[in-house]
C-alpha positions in Angstrom: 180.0 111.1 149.2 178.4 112.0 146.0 179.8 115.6 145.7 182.8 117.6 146.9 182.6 119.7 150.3 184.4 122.6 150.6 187.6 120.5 152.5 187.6 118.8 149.0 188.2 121.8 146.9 190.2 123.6 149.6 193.0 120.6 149.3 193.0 120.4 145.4 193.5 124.5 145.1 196.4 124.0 148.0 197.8 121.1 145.6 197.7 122.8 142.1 198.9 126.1 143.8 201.8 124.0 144.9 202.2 122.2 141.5 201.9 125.4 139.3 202.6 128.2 141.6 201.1 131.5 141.9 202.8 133.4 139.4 201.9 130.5 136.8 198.3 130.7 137.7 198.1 134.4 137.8 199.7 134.4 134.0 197.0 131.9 132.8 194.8 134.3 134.5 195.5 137.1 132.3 195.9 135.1 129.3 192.5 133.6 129.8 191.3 137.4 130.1 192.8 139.0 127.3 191.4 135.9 125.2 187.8 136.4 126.4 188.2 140.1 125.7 189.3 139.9 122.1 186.7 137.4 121.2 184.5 139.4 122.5 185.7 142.4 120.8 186.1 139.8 117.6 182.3 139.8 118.1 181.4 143.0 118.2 183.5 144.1 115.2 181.9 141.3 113.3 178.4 142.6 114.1 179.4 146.0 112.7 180.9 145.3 109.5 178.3 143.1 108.5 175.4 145.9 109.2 177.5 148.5 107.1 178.2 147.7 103.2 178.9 144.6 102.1 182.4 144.0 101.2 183.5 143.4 97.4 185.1 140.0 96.6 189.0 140.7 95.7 190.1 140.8 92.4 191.2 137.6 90.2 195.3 137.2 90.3 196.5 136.3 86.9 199.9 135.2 86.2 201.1 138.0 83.7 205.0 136.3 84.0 206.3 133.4 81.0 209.1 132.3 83.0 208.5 129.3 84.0 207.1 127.5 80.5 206.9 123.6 82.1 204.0 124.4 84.0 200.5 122.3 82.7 197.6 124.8 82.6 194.8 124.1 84.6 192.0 125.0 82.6 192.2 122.4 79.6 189.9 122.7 76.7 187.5 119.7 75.9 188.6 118.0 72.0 185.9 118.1 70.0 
């Protein structure tokens, strides 16, 4: 009684077939395929870019606009 014979697994396919159907389960199917194949594809662009140059940081976004004057700066200088 410790594990599962094949009657056991043959009545719980029957019931989730029955519960979710076979168009359901043939959906998950693919969507469980498709995820598998773009991690894996995820995995080998990663390996590529990695062994080619490596990538510059992007470029510091300043705000050039002095609209909006009731902002507090950040960056606040120490009193001497």
């Amino acid at each position: 009684m410790g594990s599962f014979s094949i009657w056991h697994w043959l009545i719980v396919l029957l019931i989730v077939v029955m519960i979710f159907g076979t168009k359901k389960l043939k959906n998950m199917g693919q969507d469980l395929g498709q995820a598998v194949k773009g991690f894996k594809d995820g995995m080998h662009d990663g390996s590529t870019e990695s062994d080619a140059s490596p990538a510059q940081p992007p470029a510091q976004v300043t705000n050039t606009t002095t609209a909006d004057r009731d902002t507090i700066d950040v960056q606040a200088t120490e009193k001497s």
